[in-house]
N, C-alpha and C positions, 0 to 999 in steps of 0.2 A: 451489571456484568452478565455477559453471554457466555458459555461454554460449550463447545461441539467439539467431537471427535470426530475424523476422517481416516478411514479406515484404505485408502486409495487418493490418487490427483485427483482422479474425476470428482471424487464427494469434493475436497479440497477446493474444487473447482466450481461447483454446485450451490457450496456454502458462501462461497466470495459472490456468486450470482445474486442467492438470495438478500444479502446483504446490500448488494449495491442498489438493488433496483429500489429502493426507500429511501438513500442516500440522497441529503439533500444537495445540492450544487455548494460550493466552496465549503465542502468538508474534507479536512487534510487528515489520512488516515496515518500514524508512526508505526512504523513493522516493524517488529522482532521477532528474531531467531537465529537458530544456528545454519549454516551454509546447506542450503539441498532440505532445509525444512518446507518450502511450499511457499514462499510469498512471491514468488511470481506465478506459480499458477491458481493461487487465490485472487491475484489482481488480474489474470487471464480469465474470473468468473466475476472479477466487480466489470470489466468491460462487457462481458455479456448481458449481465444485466441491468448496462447501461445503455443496450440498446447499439454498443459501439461492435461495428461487423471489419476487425482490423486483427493482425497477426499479433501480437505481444511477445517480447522476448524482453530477457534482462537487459535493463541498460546499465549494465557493471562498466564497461566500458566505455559511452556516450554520455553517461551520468541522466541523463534526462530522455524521455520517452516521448512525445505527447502522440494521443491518438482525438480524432475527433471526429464528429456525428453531429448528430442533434445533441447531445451532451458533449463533454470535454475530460476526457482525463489525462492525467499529466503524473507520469510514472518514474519516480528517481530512486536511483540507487549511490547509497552514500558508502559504499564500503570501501573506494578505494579516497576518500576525500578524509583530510586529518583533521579538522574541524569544522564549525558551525560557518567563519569566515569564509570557506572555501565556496558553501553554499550561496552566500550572503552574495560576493562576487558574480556566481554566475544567474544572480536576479534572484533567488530567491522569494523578494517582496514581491516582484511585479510577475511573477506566476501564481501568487495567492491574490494581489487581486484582480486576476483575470475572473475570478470565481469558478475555477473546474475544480472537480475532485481532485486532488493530490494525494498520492500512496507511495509513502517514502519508505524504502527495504532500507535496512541498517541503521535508523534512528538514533542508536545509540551512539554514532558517530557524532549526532550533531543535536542532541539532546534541547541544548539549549537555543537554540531556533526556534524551538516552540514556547506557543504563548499559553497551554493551559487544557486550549478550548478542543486541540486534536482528539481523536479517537486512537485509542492506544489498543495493535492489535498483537499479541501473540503467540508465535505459535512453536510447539515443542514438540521433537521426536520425541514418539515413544516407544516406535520400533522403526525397523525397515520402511513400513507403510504407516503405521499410524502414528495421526498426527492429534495432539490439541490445541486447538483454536481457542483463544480468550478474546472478548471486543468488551472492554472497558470503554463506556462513554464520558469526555473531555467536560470539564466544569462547561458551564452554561454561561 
């Protein structure tokens, strides 16, 4: 287990850099947090340091993001979806195996979607600006 504090976006932003850029291809990252904690602009620094030179914005709305490059990532937000089925539906399987990174905000929505082996990432106000970052790595 990892722990980092971000003390501002940009560190926020910095720390999802350094993380992504070692990340291997068909690694699906599970985000947690409260609303306005940072997981999009943590996955606005796993596309940097994936090499991907594209805008990131929440997909709360469009449910699914993808950006791509030389690498692939594939950005969903499950907040406004009531269960795992809802994801299941809109392919869920055949974007994991496209083999791109996957970085799902709101995980907790759909929990059981995942097989074990994700990277469980979360992150916690602990003020205005600062944030803690946890990256628990997924059974092998």
């Amino acid at each position: 287990m990892q722990t980092f504090i971000s003390h501002c976006e940009a560190e926020t932003e910095a720390i999802g850099r350094e993380f992504a850029a070692k990340l291997p291809d068909g690694s699906v990252i599970a985000m947690y947090g409260d609303l306005g904690a940072g997981k999009t602009a943590f996955v606005r620094g796993m596309a940097k340091g994936m090499g991907l030179d594209c805008r990131v914005s929440s997909p709360t709305f469009t449910i699914v993001n993808e950006y791509l490059g030389e690498r692939e990532l594939i950005h969903f937000d499950m907040y406004r979806l009531g269960s795992s089925d809802e994801l299941f539906d809109i392919g869920w399987e055949d974007y994991l195996a496209r083999g791109a990174v996957c970085a799902v905000e709101w995980s907790e929505n759909v929990d059981d979607a995942f097989f074990g082996d994700e990277i469980k990432l979360t992150i916690e106000k602990l003020s205005d600006t600062d944030r803690k970052i946890t990256i628990e790595e997924g059974e092998a």
